[in-house]
C-alpha positions in Angstrom: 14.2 -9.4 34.6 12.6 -7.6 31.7 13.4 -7.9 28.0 11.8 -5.3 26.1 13.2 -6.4 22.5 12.9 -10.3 21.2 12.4 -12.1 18.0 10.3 -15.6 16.9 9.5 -17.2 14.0 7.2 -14.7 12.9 10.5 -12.6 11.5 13.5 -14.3 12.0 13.6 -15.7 15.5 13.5 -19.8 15.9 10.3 -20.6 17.7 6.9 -19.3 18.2 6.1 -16.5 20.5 4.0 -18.7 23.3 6.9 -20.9 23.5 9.8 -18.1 23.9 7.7 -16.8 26.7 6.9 -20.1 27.9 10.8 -20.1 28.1 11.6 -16.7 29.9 8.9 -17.6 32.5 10.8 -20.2 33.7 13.8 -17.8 33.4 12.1 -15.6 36.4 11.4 -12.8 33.9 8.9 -10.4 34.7 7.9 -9.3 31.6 8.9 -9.5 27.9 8.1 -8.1 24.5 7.9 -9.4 21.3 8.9 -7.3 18.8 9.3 -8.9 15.9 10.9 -7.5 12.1 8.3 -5.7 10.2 8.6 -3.3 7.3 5.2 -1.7 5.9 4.1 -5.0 4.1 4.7 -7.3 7.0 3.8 -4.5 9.9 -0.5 -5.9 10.1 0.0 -9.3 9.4 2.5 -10.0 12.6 1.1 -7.8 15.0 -2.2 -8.6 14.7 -0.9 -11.8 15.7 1.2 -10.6 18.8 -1.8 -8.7 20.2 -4.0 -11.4 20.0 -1.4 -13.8 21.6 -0.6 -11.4 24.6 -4.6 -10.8 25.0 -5.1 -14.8 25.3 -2.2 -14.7 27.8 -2.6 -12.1 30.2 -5.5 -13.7 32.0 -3.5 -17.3 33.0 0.5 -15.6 33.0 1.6 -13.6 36.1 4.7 -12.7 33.4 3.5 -9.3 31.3 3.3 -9.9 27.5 3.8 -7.4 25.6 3.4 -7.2 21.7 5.1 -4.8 19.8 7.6 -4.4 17.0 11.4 -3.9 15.5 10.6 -1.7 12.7 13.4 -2.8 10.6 16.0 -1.1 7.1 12.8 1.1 6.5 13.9 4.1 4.7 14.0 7.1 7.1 11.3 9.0 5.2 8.8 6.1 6.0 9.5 5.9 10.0 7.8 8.5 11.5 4.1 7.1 9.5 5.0 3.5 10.2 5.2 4.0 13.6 2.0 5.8 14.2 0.3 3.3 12.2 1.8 0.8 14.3 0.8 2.6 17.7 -2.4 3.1 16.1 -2.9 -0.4 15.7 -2.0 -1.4 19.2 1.5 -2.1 19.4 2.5 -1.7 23.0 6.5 -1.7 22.3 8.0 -0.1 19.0 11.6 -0.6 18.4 12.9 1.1 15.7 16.2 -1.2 14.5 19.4 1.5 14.7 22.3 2.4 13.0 24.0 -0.9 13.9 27.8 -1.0 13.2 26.9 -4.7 11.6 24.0 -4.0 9.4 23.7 -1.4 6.2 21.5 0.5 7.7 20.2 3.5 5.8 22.3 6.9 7.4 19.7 9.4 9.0 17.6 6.2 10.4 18.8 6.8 13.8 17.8 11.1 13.6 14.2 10.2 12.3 13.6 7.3 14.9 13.9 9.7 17.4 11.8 11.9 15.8 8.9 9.6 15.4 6.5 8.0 17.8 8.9 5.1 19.8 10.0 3.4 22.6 13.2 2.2 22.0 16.1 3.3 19.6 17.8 -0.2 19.0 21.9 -0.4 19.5 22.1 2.6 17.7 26.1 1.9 16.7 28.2 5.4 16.6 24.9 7.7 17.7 25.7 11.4 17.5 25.2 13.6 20.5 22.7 15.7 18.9 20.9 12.6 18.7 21.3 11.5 22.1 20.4 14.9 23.2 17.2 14.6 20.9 16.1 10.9 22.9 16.9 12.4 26.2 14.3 15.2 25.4 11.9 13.0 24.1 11.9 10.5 27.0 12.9 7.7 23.9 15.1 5.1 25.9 18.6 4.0 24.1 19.1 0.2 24.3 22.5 -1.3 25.3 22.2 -4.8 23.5 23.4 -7.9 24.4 23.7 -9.4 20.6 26.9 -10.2 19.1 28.2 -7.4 16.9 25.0 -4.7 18.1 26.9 -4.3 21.4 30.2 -3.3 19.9 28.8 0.3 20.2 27.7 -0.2 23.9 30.5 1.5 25.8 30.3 5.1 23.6 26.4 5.0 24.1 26.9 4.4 28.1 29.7 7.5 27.9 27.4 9.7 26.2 23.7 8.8 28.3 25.7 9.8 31.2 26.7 13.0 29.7 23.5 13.7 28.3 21.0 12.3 30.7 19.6 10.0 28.3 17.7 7.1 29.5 18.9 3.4 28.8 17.8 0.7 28.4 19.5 -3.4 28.6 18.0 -5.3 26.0 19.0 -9.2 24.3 17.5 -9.1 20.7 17.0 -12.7 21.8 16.2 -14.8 18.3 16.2 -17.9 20.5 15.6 -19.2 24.1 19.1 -19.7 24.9 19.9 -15.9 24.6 17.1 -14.9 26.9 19.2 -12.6 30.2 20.2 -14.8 33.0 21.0 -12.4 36.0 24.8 -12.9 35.3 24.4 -11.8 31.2 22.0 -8.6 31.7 24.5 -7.6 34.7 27.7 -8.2 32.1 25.6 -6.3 29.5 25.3 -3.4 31.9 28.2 -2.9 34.0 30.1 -4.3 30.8 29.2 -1.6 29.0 30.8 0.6 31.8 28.2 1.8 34.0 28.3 2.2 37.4 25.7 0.1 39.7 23.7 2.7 40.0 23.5 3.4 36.6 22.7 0.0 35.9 20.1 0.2 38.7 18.6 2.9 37.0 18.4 1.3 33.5 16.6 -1.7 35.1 13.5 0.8 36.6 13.8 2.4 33.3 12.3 -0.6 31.3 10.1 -1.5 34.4 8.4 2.2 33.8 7.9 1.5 30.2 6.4 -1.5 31.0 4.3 -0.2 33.5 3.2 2.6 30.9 2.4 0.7 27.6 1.3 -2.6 29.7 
């Protein structure tokens, strides 16, 4: 298993990264990232401290830690800068949080993610098909997320990938251990959201080619 989007203390999760992966190695996952809330004042201050946790790590874990980001209610205008500074600085994994169907998220965030130098667009809620077009061009995976209220717009993003090609992605936004994938909740997450095995096949190489490219 692979979790490419997760939450500690450092924003808003409920316990410190080493412990969280402590927790998903015993889960049987195979790699995770941490990508904890940041906005521009926060962004150095908790990734500094990710990379240097996932560099004291990686010599004495067989599970890949990754550090990385949720860039998070930023005002579109800001993305595209804040995510080069954040690649710039070493972030493995940048998230850019999405037009959730939850959250007052500023409109346009969603258009200007997928602009901008990232990973993972974040349960993007009602995404257009321009803009689903626009991540399948760009190679920018779209996450189907396993959190309460984020996943309500999991089935029209499964509809359109397949029409579009886009690449997908299964994430938890886990904020605590307990909501770390199980085999039974990442396959409900996938085929939940209506895709076929293979789809759901596919989705699980695609995060295992992100790791294997930013890892």
């Amino acid at each position: 298993m692979i979790d490419l989007h997760t939450h500690t203390v450092l924003s808003d999760g409920l316990v410190l990264p080493a412990e969280l992966v402590r927790h998903a190695q015993i889960a049987g996952y195979e790699a995770i990232a941490i990508t904890d809330h940041v906005d521009s004042g926060s962004l150095e201050i908790i990734l500094k401290q990710l990379i240097r946790l996932a560099e004291k790590l990686k010599p004495v874990l067989e599970i890949r830690v990754l550090a990385g980001v949720e860039i998070t209610h930023m005002p579109p205008p800001l993305i595209p800068d804040m995510a080069k500074e954040a690649r710039k600085m070493g972030a493995k994994i940048i998230v850019v949080h999405g037009e959730s169907p939850v959250e007052p998220v500023c409109p346009g965030t969603n258009l200007v993610a997928l602009q901008s130098d990232i990973d993972i667009l974040a349960h993007p809620g009602m995404i257009t098909e321009e803009e689903v077009l626009l991540a399948q061009q760009r190679g920018i995976c779209l996450e189907l997320s396993a959190r309460k209220g984020h996943c309500l717009g999991n089935g029209r993003l499964a509809m359109l990938a397949r029409e579009y090609g886009a690449k997908l992605v299964m994430n938890t936004d886990a904020h605590k251990p307990s909501e770390l994938f199980s085999d039974h909740r990442l396959r409900r997450v996938g085929l939940g959201a209506g895709l076929t095995q293979e789809e759901f096949e596919r989705a699980l190489k695609n995060s295992a080619d992100l790791v294997a490219k930013r890892y």
